[in-house]
N, C-alpha and C positions, 0 to 999 in steps of 0.2 A: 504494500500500500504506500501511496503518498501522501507525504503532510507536510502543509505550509505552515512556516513560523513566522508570527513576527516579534519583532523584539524591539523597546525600544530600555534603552538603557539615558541613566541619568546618575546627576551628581548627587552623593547622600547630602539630605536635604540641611544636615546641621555642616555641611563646608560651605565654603565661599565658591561660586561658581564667578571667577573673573567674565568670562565670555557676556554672563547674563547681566552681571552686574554693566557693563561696557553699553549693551543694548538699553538694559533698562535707560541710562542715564543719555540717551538717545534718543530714546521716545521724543521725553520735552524738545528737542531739538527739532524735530518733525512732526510738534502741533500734535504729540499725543500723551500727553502728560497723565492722564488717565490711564495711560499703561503704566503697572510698574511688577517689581519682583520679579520678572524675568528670568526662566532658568532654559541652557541650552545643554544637550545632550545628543544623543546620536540613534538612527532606528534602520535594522539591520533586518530584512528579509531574506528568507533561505528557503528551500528543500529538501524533506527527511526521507527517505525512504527507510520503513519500519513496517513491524508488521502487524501491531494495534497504537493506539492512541498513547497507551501508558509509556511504550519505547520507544514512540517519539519525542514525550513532553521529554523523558531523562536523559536523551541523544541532548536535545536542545539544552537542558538544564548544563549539563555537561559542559557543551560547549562554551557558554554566559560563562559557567565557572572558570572555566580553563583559558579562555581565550579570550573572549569579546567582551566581557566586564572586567575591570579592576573593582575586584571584591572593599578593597580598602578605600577606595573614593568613591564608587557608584553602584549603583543597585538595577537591576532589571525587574522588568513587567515580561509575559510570556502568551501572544495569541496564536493557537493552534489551531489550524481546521484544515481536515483531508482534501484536499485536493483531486480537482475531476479531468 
């Protein structure tokens, strides 16, 4: 079977995200000062080939772990759905 992930990963929310803080403080700059707290992170689509749902989420989880997250700065979210 196939399954699409998606991923998106982010800064853990007690650091300081320089990028967001930059954007935030650019809003007002562009007449949108009603934006603020701004956080930037990053969202990573893939394909699992597995052969239920359960080993796919832990292929993906894996991956987040081992590769595509920094566990110590950022956290991930994990959407799964089979694929036609």
């Amino acid at each position: 079977m196939k399954f699409k992930a998606e991923i998106n990963v982010m800064p853990l929310r007690t650091l300081l995200d320089p990028q967001g803080k930059a954007v935030t403080g650019s809003m007002k700059n562009i007449g949108l000062a009603e934006i603020h707290n701004v956080r930037i992170g990053k969202h990573i689509s893939l394909e699992i080939d597995a052969s239920n749902k359960e080993a796919a989420q832990k292929k993906t989880e894996e991956a987040c772990k081992k590769l595509l997250a920094n566990p110590i700065m950022e956290f991930f979210e994990i959407t799964l759905e089979e694929s036609k």
